[in-house]
Backbone as ProteinMPNN parsed JSONL, in Angstrom:
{"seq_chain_A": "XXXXXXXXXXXXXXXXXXXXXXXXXXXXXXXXXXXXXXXXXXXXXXXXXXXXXXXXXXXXXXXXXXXXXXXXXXXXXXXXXXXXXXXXXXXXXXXXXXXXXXXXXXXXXXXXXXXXXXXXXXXXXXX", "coords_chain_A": {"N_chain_A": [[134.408, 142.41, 94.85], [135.378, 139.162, 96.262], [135.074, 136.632, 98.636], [134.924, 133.193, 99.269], [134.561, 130.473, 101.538], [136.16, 126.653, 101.715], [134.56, 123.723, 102.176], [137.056, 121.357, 102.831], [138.889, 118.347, 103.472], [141.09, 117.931, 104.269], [142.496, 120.586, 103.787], [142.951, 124.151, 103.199], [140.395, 125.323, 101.333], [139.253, 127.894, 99.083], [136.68, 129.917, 97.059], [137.064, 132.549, 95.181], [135.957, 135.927, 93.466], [135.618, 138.505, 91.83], [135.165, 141.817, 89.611], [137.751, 142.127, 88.064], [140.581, 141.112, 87.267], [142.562, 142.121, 88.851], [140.928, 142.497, 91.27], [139.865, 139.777, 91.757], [143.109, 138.954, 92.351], [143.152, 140.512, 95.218], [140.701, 139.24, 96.352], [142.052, 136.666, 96.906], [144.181, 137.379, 98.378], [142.875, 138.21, 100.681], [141.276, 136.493, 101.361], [143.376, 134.911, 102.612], [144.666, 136.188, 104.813], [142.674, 136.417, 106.518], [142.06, 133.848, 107.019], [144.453, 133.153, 107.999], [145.592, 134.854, 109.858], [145.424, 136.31, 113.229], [146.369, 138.655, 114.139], [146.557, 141.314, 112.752], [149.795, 143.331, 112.014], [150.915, 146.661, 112.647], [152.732, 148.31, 110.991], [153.916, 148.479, 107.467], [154.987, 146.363, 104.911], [156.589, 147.067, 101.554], [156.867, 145.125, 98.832], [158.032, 144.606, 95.366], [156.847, 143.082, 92.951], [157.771, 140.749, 90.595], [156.874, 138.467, 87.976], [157.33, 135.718, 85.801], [155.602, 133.525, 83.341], [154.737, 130.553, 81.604], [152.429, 130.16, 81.457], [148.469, 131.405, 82.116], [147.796, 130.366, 84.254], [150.501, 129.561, 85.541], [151.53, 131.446, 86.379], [149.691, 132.266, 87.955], [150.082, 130.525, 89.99], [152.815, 131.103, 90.659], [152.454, 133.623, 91.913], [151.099, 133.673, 94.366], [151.973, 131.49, 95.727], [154.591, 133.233, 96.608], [153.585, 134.885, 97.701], [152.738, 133.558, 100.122], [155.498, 132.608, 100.967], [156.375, 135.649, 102.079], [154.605, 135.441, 103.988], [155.375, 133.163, 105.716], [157.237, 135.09, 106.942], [155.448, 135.625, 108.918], [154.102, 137.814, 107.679], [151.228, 139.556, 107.086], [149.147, 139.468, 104.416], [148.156, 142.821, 102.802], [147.67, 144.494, 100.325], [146.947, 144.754, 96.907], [148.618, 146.592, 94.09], [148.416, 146.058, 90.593], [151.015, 146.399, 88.427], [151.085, 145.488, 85.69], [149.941, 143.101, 83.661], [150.374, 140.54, 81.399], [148.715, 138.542, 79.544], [149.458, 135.8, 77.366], [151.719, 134.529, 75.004], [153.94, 134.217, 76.35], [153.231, 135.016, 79.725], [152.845, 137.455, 81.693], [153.012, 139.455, 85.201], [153.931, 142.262, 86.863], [153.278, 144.154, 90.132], [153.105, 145.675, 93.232], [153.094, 144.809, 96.053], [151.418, 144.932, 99.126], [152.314, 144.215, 102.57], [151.864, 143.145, 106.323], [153.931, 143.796, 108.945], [155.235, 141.613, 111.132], [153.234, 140.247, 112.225], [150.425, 138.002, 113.496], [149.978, 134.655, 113.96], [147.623, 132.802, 112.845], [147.106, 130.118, 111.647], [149.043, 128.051, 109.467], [149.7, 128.462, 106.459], [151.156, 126.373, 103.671], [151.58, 126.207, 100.992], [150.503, 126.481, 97.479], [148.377, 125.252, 95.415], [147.778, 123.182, 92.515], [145.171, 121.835, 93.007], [142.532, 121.385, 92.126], [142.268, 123.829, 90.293], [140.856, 125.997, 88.875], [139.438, 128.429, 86.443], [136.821, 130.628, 86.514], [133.45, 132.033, 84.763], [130.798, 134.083, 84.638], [128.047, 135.326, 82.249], [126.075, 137.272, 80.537], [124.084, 137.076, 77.943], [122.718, 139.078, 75.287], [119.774, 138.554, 74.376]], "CA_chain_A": [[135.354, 141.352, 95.099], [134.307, 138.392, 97.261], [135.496, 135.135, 98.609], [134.22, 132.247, 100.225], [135.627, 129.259, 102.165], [135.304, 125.926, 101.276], [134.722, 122.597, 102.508], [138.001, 120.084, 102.464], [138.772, 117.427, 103.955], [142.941, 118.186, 104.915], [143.668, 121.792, 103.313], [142.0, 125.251, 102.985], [139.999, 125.634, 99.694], [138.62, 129.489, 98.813], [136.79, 130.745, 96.225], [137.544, 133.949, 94.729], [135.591, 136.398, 92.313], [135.893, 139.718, 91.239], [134.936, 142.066, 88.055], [138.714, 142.353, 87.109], [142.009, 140.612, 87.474], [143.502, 142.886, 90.153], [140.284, 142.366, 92.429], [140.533, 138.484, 91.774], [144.361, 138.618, 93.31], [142.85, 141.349, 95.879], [140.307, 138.434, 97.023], [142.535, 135.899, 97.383], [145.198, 138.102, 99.716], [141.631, 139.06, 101.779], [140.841, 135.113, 102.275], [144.728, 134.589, 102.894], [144.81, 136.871, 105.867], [141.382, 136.245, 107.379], [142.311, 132.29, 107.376], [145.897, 132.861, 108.853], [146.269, 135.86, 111.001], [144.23, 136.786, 113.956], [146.563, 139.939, 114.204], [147.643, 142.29, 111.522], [150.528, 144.483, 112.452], [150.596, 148.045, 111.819], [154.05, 148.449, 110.276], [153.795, 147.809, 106.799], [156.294, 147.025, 103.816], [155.815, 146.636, 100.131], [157.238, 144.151, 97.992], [157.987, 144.443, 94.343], [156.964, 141.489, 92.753], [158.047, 140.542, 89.009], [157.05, 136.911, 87.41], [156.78, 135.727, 84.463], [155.148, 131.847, 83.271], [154.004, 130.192, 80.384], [150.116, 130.043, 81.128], [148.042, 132.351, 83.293], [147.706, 129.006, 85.712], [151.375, 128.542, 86.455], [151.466, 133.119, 87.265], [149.219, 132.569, 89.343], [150.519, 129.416, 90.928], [153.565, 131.8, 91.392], [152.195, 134.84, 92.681], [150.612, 133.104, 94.967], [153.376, 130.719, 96.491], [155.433, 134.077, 96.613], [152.49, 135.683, 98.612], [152.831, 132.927, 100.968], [157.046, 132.889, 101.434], [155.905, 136.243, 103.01], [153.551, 135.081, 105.089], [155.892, 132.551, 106.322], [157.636, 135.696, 107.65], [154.968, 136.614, 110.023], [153.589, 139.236, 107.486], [149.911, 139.537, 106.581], [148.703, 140.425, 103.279], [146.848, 143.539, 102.805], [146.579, 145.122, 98.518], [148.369, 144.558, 95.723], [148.807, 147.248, 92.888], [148.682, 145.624, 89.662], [151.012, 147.348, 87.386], [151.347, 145.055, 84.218], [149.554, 141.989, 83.479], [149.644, 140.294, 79.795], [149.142, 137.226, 79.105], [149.648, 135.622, 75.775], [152.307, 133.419, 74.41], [154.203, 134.594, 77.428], [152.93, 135.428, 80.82], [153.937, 138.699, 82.732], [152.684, 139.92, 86.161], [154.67, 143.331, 87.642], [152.808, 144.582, 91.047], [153.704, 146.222, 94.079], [152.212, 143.907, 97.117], [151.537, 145.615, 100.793], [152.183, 143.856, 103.74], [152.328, 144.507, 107.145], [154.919, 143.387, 109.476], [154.992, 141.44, 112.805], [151.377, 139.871, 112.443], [150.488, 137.02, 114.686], [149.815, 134.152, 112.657], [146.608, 131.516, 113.767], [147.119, 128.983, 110.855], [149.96, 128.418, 108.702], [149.703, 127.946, 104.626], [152.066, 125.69, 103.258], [151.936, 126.42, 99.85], [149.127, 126.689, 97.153], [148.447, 123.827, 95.099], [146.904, 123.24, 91.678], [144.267, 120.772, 93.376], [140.794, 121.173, 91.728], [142.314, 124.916, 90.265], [140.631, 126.84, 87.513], [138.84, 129.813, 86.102], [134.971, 130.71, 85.847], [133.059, 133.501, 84.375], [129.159, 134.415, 84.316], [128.029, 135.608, 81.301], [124.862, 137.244, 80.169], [123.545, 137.276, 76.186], [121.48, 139.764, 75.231], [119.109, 137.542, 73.331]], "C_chain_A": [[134.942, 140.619, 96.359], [135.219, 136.892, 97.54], [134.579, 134.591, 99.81], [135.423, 130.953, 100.824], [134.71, 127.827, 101.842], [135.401, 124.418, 102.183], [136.08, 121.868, 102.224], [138.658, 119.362, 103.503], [140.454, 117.589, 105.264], [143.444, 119.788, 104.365], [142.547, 122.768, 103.249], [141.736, 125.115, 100.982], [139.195, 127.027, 100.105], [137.919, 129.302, 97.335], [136.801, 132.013, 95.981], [136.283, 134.519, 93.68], [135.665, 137.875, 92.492], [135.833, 140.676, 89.872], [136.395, 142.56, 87.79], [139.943, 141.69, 87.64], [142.459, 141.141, 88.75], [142.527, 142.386, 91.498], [140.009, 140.924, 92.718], [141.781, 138.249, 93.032], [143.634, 139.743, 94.89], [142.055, 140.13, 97.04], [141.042, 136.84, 97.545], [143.703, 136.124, 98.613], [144.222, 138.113, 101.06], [141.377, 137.521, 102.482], [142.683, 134.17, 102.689], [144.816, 134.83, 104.559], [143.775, 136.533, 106.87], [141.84, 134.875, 108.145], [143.581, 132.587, 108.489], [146.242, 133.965, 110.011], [145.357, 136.368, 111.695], [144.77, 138.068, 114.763], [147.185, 140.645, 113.302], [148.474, 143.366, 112.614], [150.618, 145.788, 111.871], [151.548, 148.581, 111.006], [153.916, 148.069, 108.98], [155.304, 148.069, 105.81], [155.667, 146.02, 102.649], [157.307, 145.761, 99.375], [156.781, 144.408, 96.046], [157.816, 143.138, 93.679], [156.867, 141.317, 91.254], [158.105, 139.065, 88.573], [157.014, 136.686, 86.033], [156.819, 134.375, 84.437], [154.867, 131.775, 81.958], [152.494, 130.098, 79.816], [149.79, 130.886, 82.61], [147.919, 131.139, 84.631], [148.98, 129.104, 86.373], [151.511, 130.595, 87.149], [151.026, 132.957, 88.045], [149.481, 131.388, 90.441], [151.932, 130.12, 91.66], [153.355, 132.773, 92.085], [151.718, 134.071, 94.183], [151.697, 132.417, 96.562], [154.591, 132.12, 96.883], [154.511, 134.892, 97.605], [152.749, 134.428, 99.881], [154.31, 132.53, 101.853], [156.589, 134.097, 102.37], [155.257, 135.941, 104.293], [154.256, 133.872, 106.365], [157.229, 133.602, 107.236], [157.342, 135.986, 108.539], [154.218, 138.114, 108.968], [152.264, 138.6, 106.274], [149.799, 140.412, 105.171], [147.793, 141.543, 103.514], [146.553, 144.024, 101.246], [147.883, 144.951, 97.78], [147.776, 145.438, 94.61], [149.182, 146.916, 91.904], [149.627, 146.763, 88.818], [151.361, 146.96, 85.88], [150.983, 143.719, 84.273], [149.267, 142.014, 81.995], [149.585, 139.033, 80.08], [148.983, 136.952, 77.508], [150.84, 134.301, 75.925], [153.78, 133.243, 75.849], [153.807, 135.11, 78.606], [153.527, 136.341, 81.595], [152.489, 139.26, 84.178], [153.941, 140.881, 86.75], [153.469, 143.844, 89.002], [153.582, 144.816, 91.982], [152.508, 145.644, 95.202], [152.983, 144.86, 98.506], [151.76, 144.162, 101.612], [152.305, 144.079, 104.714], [153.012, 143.41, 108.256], [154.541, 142.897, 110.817], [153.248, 141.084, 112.651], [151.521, 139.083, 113.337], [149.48, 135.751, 113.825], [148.498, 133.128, 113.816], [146.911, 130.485, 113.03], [147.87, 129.125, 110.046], [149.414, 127.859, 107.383], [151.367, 127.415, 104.152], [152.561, 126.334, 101.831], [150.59, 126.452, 99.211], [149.462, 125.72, 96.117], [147.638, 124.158, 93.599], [145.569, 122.377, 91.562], [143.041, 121.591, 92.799], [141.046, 122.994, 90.879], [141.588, 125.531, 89.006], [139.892, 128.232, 87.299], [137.696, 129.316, 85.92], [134.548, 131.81, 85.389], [131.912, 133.444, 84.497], [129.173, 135.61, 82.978], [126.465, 135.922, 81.017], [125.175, 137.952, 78.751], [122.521, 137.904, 76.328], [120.795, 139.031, 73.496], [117.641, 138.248, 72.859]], "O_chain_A": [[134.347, 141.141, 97.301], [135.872, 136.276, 96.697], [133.918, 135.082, 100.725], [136.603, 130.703, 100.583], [133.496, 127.659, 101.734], [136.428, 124.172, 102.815], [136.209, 121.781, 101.003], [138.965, 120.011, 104.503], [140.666, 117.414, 106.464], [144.612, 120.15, 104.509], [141.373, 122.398, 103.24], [142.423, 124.937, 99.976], [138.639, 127.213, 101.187], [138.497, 128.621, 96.488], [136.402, 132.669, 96.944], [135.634, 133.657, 93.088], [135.804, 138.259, 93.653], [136.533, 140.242, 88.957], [136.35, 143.622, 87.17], [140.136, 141.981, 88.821], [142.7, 140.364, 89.675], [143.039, 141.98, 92.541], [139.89, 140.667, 93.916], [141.657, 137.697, 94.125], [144.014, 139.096, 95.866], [142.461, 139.976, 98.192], [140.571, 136.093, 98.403], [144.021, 135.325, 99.493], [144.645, 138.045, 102.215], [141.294, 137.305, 103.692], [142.856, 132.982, 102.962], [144.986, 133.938, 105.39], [144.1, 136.383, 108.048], [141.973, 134.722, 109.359], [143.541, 132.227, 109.665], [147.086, 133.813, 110.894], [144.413, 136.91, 111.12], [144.149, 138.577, 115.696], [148.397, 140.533, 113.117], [148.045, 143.967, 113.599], [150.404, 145.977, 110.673], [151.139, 149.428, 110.212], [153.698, 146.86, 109.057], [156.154, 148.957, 105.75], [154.927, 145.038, 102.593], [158.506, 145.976, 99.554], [155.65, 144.393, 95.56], [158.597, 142.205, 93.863], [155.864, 141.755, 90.689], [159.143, 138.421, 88.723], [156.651, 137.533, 85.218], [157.637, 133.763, 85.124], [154.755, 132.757, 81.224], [151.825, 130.025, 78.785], [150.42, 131.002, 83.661], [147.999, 131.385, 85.834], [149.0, 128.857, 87.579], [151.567, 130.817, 88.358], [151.523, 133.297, 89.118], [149.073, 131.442, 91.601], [152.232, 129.89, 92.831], [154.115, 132.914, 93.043], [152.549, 134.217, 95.079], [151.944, 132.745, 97.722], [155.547, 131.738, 97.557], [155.138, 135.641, 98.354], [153.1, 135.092, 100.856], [154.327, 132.23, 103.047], [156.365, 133.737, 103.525], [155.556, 136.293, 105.434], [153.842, 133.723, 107.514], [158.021, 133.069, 108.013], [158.112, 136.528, 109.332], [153.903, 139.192, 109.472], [152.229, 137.822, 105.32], [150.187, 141.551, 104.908], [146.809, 141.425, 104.244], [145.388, 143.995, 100.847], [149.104, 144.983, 97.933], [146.653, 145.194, 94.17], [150.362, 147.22, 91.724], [149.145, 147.863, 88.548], [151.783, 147.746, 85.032], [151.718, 143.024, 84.975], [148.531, 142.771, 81.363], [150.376, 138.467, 80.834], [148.508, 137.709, 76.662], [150.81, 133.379, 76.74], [154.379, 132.196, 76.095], [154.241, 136.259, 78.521], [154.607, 136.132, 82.148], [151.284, 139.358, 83.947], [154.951, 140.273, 87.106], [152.386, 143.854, 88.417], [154.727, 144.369, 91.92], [151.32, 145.969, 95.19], [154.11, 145.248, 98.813], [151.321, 143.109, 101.149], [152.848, 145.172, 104.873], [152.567, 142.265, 108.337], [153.756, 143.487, 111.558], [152.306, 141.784, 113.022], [152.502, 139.152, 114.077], [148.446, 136.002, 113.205], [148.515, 132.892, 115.024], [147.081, 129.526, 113.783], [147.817, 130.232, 109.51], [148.725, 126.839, 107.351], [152.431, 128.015, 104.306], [153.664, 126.838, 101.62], [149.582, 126.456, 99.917], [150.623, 125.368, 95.909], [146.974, 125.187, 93.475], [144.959, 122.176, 90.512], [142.801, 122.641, 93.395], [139.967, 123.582, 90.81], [142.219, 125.284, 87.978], [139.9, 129.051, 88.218], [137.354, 128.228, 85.458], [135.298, 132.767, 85.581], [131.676, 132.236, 84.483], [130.018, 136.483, 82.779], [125.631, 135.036, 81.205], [125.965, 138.838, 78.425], [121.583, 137.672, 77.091], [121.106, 139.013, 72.304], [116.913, 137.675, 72.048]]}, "name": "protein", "num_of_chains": 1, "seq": "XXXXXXXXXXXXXXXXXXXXXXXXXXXXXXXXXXXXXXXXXXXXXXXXXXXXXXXXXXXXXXXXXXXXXXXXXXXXXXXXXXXXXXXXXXXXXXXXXXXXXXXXXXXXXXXXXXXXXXXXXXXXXXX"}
């Protein structure tokens, strides 16, 4: 699991990758925290977090924005325990998100946006 930072002009852009869903959301908490907090606190508390959407885009437009209400507490992400992801004709995300309390914030996140947002994959054929 891996992220990068990206060029933009007025807002943070990341990318993300990871070989599975959980380490996906895992890299985006990791370039959450790095960007915004230049102290994690040691106190932590977990958050149940239950969504549900119509397309894996708008889940993760909520998880996301719900990862960041936190953060507007003062509390740094650190792992999230997937414990039910489907998607389909309905969208479900259940996890149990760490954070840890009393951080010290360097840069605030507003919100997360669907500006330029999508999915990629690499793919090798055995030809």
């Amino acid at each position: 699991m891996s992220y990068r930072f990206l060029d933009h002009t007025a807002d943070l852009g990341v990318e993300v990758s990871g070989e599975s869903t959980e380490e996906l959301f895992q890299s985006c908490l990791d370039a959450l925290r790095e960007w915004s907090f230049h102290e994690v606190g040691s106190s932590e508390v977990k958050h149940n977090v239950e969504l549900s959407a119509d397309t894996e885009t708008e889940l993760w437009f909520k998880f996301l924005n719900e990862v960041v209400f936190y953060m507007d507490k003062n509390e740094a992400p650190l792992t999230l325990s997937l414990r039910e992801y489907h998607l389909g004709c309905n969208c479900y995300l259940r996890a149990e998100l760490t954070m840890a309390e009393q951080s010290k914030r360097k840069q605030a996140v507003k919100a997360f946006t669907l500006h330029n947002f999508g999915f990629s994959a690499q793919m090798i054929f055995d030809v």
